[in-house]
Steps between C-alpha positions, in 0.01 A plus 500: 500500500799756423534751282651437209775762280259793358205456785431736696556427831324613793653347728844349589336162579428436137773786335759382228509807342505799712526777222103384428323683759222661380163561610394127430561157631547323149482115582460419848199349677624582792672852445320821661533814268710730631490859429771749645296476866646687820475832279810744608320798443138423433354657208730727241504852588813511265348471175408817427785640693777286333337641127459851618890512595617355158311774319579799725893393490438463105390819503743669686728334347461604100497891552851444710627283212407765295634770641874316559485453073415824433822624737717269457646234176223380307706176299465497156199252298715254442621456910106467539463258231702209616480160293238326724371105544260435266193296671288255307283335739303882642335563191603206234704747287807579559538801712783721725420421822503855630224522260278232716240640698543194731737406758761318272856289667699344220723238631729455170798175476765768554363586830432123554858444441642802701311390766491170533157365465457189473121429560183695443489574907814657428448715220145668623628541873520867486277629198293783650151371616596145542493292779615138506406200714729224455472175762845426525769517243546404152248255393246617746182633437499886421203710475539878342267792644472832267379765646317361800318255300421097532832289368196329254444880360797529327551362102815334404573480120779314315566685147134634555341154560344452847692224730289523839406175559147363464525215755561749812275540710407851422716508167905655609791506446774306651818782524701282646603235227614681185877590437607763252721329276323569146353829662558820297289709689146529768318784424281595835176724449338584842128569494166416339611350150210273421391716227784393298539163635184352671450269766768540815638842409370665764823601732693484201699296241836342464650396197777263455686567155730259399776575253518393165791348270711808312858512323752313450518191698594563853466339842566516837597277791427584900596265774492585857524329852424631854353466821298355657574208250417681163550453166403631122580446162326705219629463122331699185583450164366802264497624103334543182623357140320628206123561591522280763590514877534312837584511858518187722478595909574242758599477877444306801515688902529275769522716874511230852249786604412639870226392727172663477420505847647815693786395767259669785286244505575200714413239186800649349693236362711614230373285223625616163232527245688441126430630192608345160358672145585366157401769223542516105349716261545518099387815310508440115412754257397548088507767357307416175521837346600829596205664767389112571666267752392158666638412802460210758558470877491257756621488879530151689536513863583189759515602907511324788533683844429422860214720711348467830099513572583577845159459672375629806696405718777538252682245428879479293381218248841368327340308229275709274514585203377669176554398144420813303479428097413758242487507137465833300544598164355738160504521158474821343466654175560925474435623179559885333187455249532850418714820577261620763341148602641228724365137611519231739383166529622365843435147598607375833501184760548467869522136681584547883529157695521548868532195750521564869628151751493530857490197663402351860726596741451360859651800669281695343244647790261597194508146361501617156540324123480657221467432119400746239488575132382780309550519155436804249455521151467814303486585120501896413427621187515863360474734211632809572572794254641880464390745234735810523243821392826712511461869509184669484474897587629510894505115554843352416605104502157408550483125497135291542489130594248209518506160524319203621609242821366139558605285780414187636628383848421170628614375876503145655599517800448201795611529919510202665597577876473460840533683858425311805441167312196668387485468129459783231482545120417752269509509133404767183461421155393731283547723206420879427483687202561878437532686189543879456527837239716766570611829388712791543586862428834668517590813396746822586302851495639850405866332591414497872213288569520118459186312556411133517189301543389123487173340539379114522244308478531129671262221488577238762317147506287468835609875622353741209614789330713769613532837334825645650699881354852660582568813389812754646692799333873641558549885489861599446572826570874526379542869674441235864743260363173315627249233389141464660294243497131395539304178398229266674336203374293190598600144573326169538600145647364152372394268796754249444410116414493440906306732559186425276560086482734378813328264714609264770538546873135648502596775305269532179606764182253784438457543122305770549783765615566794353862645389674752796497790369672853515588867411760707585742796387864603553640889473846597528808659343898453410776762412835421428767813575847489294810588684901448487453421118222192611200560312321289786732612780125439695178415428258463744087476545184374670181336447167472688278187419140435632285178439226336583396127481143372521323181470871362658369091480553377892417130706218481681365243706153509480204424454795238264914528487554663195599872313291803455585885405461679841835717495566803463872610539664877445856556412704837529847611488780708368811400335846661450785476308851683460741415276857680555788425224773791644759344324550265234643233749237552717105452508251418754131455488272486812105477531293516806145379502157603721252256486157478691266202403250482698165289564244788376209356710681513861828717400774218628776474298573206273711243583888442382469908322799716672407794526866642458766343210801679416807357275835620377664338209849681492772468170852559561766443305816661663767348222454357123369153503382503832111513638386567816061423547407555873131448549280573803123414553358624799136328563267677814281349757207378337163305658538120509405163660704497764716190623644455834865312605286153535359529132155590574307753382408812707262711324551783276775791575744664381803316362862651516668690234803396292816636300686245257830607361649317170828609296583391146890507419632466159795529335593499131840288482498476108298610231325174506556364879286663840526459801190536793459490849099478601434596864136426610374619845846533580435645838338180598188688587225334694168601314171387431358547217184322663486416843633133541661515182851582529713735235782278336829569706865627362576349182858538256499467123812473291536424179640562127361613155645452177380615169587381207 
């Protein structure tokens, strides 16, 4: 009767994932659904307050701004105009990302490199309005938060093809798997994005993009060793002859891993929980003509890792484990049928096969057994196009696009367990359909003005239709050296397979719910100041976002165990960046995060949502050849499940804060040859990231990388 990886536990009797707490109790018969209760301040008096501030220190702060350009050195058009990233994934055409009217965090393979990443958790640890929940280390189950919403809100794309998996529970994502050997960049785009991209979208999207074959034929070789007990190997092969080209990706991580229960409580025993993951990828490409290109990609994925169910009391198990199996791939053809007219036909498969063993262990005090199997099955087709209107009158690069989505997501999932010889099972098997139109506007007005807009239309088997918009504009005001930024849309979330057609354990599916549903907005700004010859010597900014979610689908327990829309949930905050380059050898980029998600009916705050986030990614490179990457992630108190030292649970409070500090050395020996040094928690810190579930400890990385 545990939880099993993507649940949402509400309790640390049945948790195995502890980045799932929402408002919901996903599986379990026997689970209460816990809302953020013990409230810290009763209902929000800060709402209004916390929006009122933003706007009076925007407005105080444009006329100052103003006044220091008009007195002192203006830069020059082209210091302004810095090359920026260009962002697919916001509005489906390619687009600067200063010209985004959401918050956008490109994570690109350089900065995966410089700074060592080596997992998903890694790479999204300190974008801006993103909080991660990881059980343990790699391997683990990891649950992402954007913006205050549930983990289940947020769509996760491969090359623009969903990958959340149908057999969860309620539909996530598993963060905690994926390495990012074949990754050429993740694209994250906080707030309501259904309007481009349907079901899911609702905290926001992240897209994996993987990196095609290119060149001459080239390669590269990384091997590394460290401790505790760590090892990887990663070799890509890459190139293109005549209209053809390639690139092969594989790599196996194997880590002896840390023990997920903390040291402070008396069932401590120190049990390592390994991690092993065998990846390949292959990316082949056609192009048949000039304007037209084929391409196919898969991604094969084998782990095996080691997790505790703990139980209340807690208990150390030293013999479960997960067998985590995923098969992913697309084939695509991109055609240039005309000057101003692009299209895509996208066709793409997603096979997850997840096993979880636990078996009978007599010194259990839960007396609990476990085996489970949920398997997902997905096939994602789309049509997607771009008709570039060009210039008309004041509107310049004004692009339209439409296109058409079907998906079909099928989940078979079975539980077979027991707790206190008392036997349980569960099972879903079922299949939903959902098939959509889009379309979009993009245009630049009088030079100054860019504007974007998307709207959807979604028809989901057994849930409906669902109408949902986006729409945001950029002002640049060049005389600022500032952008500003408003948008607001609506997003919607499917009731997953679970939800509508689990039964087992007395729970029965509702078919009858309706999608969660919501509406928000974000406003903000950015300026970048040159100075000392750096035409982005600092830019810095801030953005307020507001939602609301309604119809939130929640466990209830009578008159029948089963789901119904009864939530309501409303999400608030403010986040800010600053990005300092002084010197060419130097760069550092910090964020710090507000958040305030609260239950909108009694005004407690949601569970596992720190209020406070703040991170500093620094750059230093004092001599040629040689990189210094510091990061720190500082994580605030936040409201929790409480567990005491004996490894029961104590009600709901508020769980301590945390600060993880990781370094990334490298050193170019040869043209071809690198050396790194990957420091992870290296202070050893003893966090939290749930309560029960300890942070993984110090670990060391090193390791070479040839190219060739």
């Amino acid at each position: 009767m545990n939880r099993k990886p993507g649940d949402r536990p509400a309790s640390r009797l049945f948790a195995r994932d502890p980045g799932g707490v929402d408002r919901r109790s996903g599986e379990d018969p026997q689970a209460a659904v816990v809302v953020a209760t013990g409230p810290r301040n009763g209902p929000s008096l800060r709402r209004p307050r916390l929006r009122a501030l933003f706007f009076a220190f925007l407005a105080a702060f444009v006329p100052a701004l103003a006044y220091a350009q008009s007195t002192g050195d203006q830069g020059t058009g082209d210091q302004f105009q810095n090359v920026p990233e260009t962002v697919v994934t916001a509005t489906r055409v390619p687009t600067p990302e200063e010209d985004i009217p959401a918050g956008v965090t490109v994570i690109t393979r350089q900065e995966i490199d410089e700074r060592g990443y080596t997992t998903l958790v890694d790479a999204l640890s300190a974008v801006p309005g993103l909080h991660i929940v990881q059980s343990g280390g790699p391997g683990s189950e990891a649950s992402v938060f954007i913006r205050g919403t549930d983990s289940n809100q947020v769509l996760v794309l491969m090359n623009g093809v969903p990958i959340n998996d149908p057999s969860d529970p309620n539909g996530a994502f598993n963060f905690g798997v994926d390495t990012l050997n074949d990754v050429q960049r993740i694209e994250v785009i906080r707030g309501p994005m259904s309007g481009l991209y349907g079901s899911g979208a609702v905290g926001g999207v992240i897209n994996i993009i993987t990196t095609p074959g290119s060149g001459p034929v080239h390669g590269s070789v990384s091997v590394a060793a460290g401790l505790p007990n760590q090892n990887e190997q990663e070799g890509t092969i890459s190139g293109s002859t005549g209209p053809f080209d390639y690139r092969l990706d594989e790599g196996t991580t194997t880590q002896e891993g840390f023990d997920v229960t903390p040291r402070s409580e008396s069932v401590y025993t120190g049990e390592r929980d390994g991690y092993r993951n065998q990846h390949g990828s292959v990316d082949l490409g056609w192009t048949i003509v000039p304007g037209t290109r084929l391409s196919l990609y898969g991604y094969l994925r084998n782990a095996i890792y080691g997790f505790d169910t703990l139980g209340s009391p807690a208990f150390d198990a030293p013999n479960e484990v997960g067998y985590d199996q995923q098969a992913t791939g697309n084939v695509s053809l991109v055609s240039q049928v005309l000057p101003w007219f692009s299209t895509q036909i996208i066709a793409g498969g997603l096979y997850d096969h997840r096993h979880y063993v636990n078996p009978l262990n007599p010194a259990d005090p839960n007396q609990e057994s476990n085996n489970d199997l949920y398997v997902g099955k997905r096939v994602d087709v789309q049509w997607n196009n771009t008709v570039d209107l060009s210039d008309w009158g004041p509107a310049r690069d004004t692009t339209v696009t439409f296109g058409y989505e079907h998906t079909n997501d099928f989940a078979n999932d079975s539980l077979d367990d027991s707790y206190f010889g008392v036997p349980f099972q569960q099972s879903t098997y079922a299949e939903q359909i959902r098939s959509a139109w889009h379309a979009g506007l993009q245009s630049t007005l009088w030079g100054r003005l860019i504007f974007t807009s998307g709207l959807r239309e979604d028809q989901v088997s057994a849930a409906g239709s669902a109408f949902t918009w986006r729409t945001g504009v950029v002002y640049v005001v060049p005389e600022l050296l500032s952008r500003f930024k408003l948008s607001g849309g609506t997003s919607f979330l499917a009731p997953s397979l679970f939800d509508l057609y689990g039964s087992g354990g007395g729970f029965v599916g509702n078919p009858n719910l309706k999608p969660e549903r919501s509406i928000g907005f974000e406003t903000g700004w950015t300026t970048t100041l040159p100075a000392w010859g750096q035409a982005d010597f600092v830019t810095f900014g801030a953005t307020y976002f507001d939602t609301s979610v309604k119809d939130l689908i929640e466990t209830v327990f009578s008159p029948v165990f089963t789901t119904e829309n009864i939530g309501l949930a409303h999400l608030q905050g403010v986040e800010t960046t600053l990005s300092f380059n002084p010197r060419p050898w130097f760069g550092a980029e910090l964020a710090y995060t507000f958040t305030d998600a609260r239950d909108q009916d009694t005004g407690q705050l949601l569970l596992r949502r720190p209020e406070n986030q703040f991170s500093a990614n620094l750059l230093i490179k004092p001599v040629p050849k040689f990189t210094i990457a510091p990061q720190i992630v500082y994580i605030g108190p936040f409201e929790d499940e409480l567990v005491d030292s004996g490894g029961f649970s104590v009600g709901t409070g508020l769980a301590g804060s945390g600060t993880i500090v990781n370094i990334n050395l490298t050193y170019q020996v040869h043209p071809r040859v690198q050396l790194f040094l990957t420091g992870s928690n290296i202070f050893n810190a003893q966090y939290e990231a749930a309560s029960g579930f300890a942070y993984p400890g110090a670990s060391f990385l090193f390791g070479a990388r040839a190219t060739f």
